[in-house]
C-alpha positions in Angstrom: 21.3 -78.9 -12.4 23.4 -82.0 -11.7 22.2 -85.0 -10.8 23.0 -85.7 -7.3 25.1 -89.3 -6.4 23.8 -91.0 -3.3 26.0 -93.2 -0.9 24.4 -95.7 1.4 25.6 -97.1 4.6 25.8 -100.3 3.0 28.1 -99.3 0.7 30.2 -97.4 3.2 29.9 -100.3 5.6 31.3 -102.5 2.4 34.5 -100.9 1.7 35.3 -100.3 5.3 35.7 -104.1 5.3 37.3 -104.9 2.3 40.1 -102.1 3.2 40.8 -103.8 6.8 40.6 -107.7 5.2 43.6 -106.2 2.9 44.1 -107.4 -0.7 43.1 -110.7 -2.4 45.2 -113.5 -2.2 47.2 -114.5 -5.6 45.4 -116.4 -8.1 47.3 -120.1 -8.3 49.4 -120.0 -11.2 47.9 -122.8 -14.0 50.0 -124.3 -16.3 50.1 -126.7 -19.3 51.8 -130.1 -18.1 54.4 -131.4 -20.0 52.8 -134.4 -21.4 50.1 -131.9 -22.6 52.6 -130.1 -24.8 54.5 -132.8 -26.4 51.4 -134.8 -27.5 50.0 -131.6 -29.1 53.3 -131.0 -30.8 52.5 -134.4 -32.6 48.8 -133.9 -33.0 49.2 -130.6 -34.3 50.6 -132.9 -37.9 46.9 -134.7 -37.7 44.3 -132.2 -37.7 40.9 -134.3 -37.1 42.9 -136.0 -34.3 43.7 -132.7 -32.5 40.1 -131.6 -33.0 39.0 -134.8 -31.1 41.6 -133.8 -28.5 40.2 -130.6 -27.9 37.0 -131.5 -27.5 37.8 -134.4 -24.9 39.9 -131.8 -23.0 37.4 -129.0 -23.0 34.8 -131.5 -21.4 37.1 -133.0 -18.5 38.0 -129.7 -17.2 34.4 -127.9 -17.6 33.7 -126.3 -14.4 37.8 -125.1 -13.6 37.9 -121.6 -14.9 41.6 -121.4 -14.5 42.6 -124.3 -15.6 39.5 -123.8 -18.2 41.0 -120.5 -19.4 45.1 -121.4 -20.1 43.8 -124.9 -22.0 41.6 -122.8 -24.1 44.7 -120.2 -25.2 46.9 -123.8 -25.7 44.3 -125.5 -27.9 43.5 -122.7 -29.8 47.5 -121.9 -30.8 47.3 -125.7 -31.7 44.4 -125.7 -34.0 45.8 -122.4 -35.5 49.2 -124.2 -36.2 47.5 -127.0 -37.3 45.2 -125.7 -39.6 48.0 -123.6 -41.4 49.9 -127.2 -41.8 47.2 -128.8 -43.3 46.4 -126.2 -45.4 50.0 -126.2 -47.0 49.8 -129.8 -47.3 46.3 -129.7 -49.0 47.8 -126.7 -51.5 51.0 -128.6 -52.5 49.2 -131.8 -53.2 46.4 -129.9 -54.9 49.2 -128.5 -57.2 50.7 -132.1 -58.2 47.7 -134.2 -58.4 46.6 -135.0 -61.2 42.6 -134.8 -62.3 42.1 -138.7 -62.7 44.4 -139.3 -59.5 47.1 -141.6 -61.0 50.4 -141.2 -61.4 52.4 -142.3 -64.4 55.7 -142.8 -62.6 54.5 -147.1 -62.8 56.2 -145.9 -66.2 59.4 -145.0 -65.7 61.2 -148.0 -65.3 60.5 -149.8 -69.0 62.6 -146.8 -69.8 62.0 -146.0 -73.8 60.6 -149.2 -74.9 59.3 -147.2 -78.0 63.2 -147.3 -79.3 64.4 -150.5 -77.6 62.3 -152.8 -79.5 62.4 -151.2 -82.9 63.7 -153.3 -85.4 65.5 -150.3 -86.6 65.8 -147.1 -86.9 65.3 -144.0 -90.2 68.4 -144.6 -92.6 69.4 -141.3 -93.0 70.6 -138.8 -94.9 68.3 -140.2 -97.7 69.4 -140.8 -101.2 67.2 -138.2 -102.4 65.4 -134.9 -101.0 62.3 -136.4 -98.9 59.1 -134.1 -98.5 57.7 -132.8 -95.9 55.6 -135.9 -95.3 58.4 -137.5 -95.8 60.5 -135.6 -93.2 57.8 -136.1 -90.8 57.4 -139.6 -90.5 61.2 -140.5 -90.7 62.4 -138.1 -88.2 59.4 -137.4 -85.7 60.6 -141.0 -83.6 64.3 -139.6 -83.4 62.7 -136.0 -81.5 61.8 -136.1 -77.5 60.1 -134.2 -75.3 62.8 -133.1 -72.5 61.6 -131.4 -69.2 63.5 -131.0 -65.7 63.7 -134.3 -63.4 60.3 -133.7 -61.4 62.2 -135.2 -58.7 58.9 -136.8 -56.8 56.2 -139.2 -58.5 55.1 -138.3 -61.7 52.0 -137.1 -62.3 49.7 -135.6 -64.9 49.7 -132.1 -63.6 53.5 -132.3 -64.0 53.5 -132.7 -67.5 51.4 -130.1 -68.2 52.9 -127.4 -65.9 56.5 -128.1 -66.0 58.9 -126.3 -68.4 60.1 -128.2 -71.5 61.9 -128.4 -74.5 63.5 -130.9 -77.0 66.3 -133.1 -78.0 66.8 -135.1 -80.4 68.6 -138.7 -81.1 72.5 -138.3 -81.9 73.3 -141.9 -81.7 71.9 -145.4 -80.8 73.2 -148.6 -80.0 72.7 -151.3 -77.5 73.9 -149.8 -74.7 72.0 -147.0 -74.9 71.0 -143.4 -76.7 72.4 -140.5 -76.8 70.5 -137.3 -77.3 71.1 -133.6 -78.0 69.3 -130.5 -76.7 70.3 -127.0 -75.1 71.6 -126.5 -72.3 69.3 -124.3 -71.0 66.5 -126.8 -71.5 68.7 -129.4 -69.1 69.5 -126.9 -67.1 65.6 -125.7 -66.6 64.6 -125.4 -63.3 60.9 -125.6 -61.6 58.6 -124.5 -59.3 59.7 -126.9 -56.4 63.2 -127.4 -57.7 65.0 -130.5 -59.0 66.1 -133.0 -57.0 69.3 -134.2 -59.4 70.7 -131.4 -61.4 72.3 -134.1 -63.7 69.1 -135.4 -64.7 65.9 -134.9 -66.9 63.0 -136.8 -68.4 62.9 -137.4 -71.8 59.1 -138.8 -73.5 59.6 -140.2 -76.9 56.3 -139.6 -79.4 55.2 -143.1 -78.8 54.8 -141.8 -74.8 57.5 -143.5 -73.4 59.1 -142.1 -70.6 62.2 -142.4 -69.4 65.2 -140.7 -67.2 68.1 -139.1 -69.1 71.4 -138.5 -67.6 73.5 -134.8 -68.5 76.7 -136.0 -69.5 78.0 -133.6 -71.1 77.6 -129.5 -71.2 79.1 -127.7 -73.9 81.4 -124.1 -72.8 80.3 -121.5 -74.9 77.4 -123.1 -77.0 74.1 -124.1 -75.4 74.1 -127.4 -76.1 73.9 -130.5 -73.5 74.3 -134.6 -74.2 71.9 -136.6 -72.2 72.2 -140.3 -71.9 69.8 -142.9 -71.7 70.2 -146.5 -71.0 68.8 -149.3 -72.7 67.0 -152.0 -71.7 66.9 -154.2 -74.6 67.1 -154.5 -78.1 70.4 -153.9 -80.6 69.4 -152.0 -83.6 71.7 -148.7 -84.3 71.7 -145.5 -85.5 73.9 -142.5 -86.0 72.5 -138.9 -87.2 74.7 -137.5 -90.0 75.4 -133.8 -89.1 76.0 -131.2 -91.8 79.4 -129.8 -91.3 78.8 -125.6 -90.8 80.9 -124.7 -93.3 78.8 -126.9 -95.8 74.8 -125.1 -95.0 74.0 -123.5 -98.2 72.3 -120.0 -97.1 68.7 -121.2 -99.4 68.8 -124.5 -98.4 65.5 -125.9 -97.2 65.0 -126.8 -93.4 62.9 -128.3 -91.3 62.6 -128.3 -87.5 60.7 -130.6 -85.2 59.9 -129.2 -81.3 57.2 -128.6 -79.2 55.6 -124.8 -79.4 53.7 -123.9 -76.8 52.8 -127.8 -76.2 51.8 -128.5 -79.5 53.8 -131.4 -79.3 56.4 -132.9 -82.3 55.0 -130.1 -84.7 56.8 -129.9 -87.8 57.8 -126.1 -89.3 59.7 -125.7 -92.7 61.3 -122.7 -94.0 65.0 -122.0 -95.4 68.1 -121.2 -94.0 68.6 -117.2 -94.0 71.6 -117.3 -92.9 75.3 -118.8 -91.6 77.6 -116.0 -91.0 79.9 -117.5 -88.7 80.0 -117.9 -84.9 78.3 -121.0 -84.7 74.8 -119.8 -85.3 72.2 -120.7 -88.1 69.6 -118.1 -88.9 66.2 -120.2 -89.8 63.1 -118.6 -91.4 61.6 -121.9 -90.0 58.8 -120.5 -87.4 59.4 -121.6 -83.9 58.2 -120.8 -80.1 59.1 -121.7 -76.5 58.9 -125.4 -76.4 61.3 -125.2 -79.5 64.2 -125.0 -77.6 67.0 -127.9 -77.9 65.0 -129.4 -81.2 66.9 -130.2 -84.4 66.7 -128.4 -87.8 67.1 -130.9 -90.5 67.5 -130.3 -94.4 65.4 -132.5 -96.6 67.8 -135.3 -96.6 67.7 -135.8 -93.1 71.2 -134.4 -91.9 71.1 -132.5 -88.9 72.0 -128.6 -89.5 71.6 -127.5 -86.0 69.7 -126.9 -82.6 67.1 -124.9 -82.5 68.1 -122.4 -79.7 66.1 -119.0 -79.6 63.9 -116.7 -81.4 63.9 -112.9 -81.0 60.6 -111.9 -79.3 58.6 -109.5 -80.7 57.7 -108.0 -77.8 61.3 -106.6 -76.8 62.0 -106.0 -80.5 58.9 -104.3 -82.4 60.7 -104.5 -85.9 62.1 -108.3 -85.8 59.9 -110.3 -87.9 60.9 -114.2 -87.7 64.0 -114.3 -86.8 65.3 -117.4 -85.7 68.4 -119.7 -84.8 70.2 -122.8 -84.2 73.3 -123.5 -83.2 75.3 -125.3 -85.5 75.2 -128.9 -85.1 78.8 -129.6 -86.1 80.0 -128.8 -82.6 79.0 -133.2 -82.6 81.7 -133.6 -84.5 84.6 -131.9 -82.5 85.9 -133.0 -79.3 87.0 -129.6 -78.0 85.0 -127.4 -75.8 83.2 -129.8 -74.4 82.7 -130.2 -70.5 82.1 -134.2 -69.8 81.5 -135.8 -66.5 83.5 -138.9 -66.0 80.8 -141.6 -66.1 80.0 -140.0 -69.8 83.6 -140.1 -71.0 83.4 -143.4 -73.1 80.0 -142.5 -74.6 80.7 -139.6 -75.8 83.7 -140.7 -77.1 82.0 -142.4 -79.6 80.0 -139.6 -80.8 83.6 -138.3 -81.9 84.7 -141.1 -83.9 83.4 -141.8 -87.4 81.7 -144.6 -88.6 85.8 -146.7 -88.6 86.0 -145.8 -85.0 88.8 -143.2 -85.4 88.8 -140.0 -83.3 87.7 -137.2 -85.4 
């Protein structure tokens, strides 16, 4: 059987009245005043601040439930802001500091002082085929680490994350040096972008660091001319290159890079191959980090830069194969895309050692 619902008088008594006073009035309307929302806009950028603000506000309007209410929806879209802010900035800086906290950007500025206060530089190519001990020591100083212009203080983290390759020293003198590498290493890119696409950092194996300008891009090869200025000193130097039609398939060679940040690691091997277009087959090993180093032969002339490797992984049956490009693209003026500010250096990459055009 149902239960039964009882109705007092009271109750009938009670909504008699309310239906003859009519309904409520309006509830006032509440709302944030202006100076409220501009000085959370800016304390919404310091998050302990805007904590402290909340609190102070919360206490001076305990006791107003409307006014209580909309602050409490305001404050808490302020903290939520906030708090995502903060925990962007917290993230980014995370990602760019370094573990001992300092940066290494005090460095920059002695640009290579490694090179500028040598008394001079590797006489090469050698009167006679040098070892690979040999090899190592004379041609390790002319070899740089290149990565993309970080484009924000340096730091530790940097160097360790950031993608690199190598270049190595074309010519010296006391205006300046002028490197070679790939142009997809000074073209490299990175996680928050570079700020200059005309300019990279080059670290000599000494540890200096410096800034390196693009000058130059080649058309159709990957090869790139950096340029960087010198501070002091006037010894010279200019890397004889092995013209492509002279690399004896057999020869021995030797290339200097940076695989998988083993920094200036020597390889040795033999050239396999120069079949035209440019390219010079190495059995040499190389890796990424690699990229934009030079392949010398055991007197010290450059054959070429190293370039690529086929990976295994696409190609199951390649088994070392590697190549350069042919460095003898340094000795022709054609093909070559200069900005303006580089014109007269690189003008004196093509001129031999009489200063004629070659």
């Amino acid at each position: 059987m149902p239960e039964r619902v009882v109705i007092t008088a009271s109750e009938v008594a009670r909504v008699d009245a309310e239906r003859l006073a009519g309904p409520p009035p309006p509830r006032p309307v509440v709302t944030i005043p202006w100076w409220g929302v501009v000085l959370g806009g800016f304390l919404i950028f310091c998050l302990p601040l805007l904590c402290l603000g909340c609190i102070s506000v919360l206490i001076a309007i305990r006791g107003k439930d409307p006014l209580r209410l909309v602050w409490m929806r305001f404050l808490c879209t302020l903290l939520i802001i906030s708090g995502l802010l903060t925990s962007m900035a917290t993230a980014y800086l995370w990602f760019v500091k370094s573990p001992s906290g300092q940066t290494v950007s005090a460095q920059l500025p002695l640009g290579l002082v490694s090179h500028d206060l040598t008394d001079s530089f590797p006489t090469l190519p050698a009167s006679s085929a040098m070892t690979a001990v040999e090899i190592a020591a004379k041609t390790k100083p002319l070899v740089f680490i290149v990565m993309p212009d970080p484009g924000r203080s340096l730091r530790d983290a940097y160097l360790e994350n950031a993608p690199l390759g190598a270049g190595t020293l074309l010519l010296a003198d006391e205006t300046g040096y002028l490197l070679a590498t790939n142009r997809h290493v000074s073209d490299a890119s990175f996680l928050f972008g570079k700020s200059n696409a005309d300019r990279v950092l080059v670290v000599s194996n000494q540890g200096s660091y410096a800034y390196a300008d693009v000058i130059a891009r080649h058309q159709s090869l990957d090869l790139a001319l950096l340029w960087v200025s010198r501070h002091s000193g006037r010894s010279t130097f200019r890397q004889p290159i092995t013209p492509y039609s002279q690399i004896a398939v057999g020869s021995s060679v030797f290339v200097i890079g940076h695989p998988q940040r083993l920094y200036f690691t020597l390889s040795s091997g033999l050239v396999s191959r120069a079949g035209g277009d440019d390219i010079v087959q190495l059995s040499a090993p190389i890796s990424p980090g690699n990229s934009g180093g030079p392949a010398y032969d055991n007197l010290g002339n450059l054959l070429g830069i190293v370039t690529y490797a086929i990976d295994k992984q696409s190609s199951p049956n390649a088994e070392n194969l590697n190549f350069a490009t042919a460095a003898d693209a340094f000795l022709r003026n054609r093909g070559w895309t200069v900005r303006d500010q580089g014109k007269s250096i690189v003008r004196k990459l093509f001129q031999d050692n009489a200063g004629r055009p070659r």
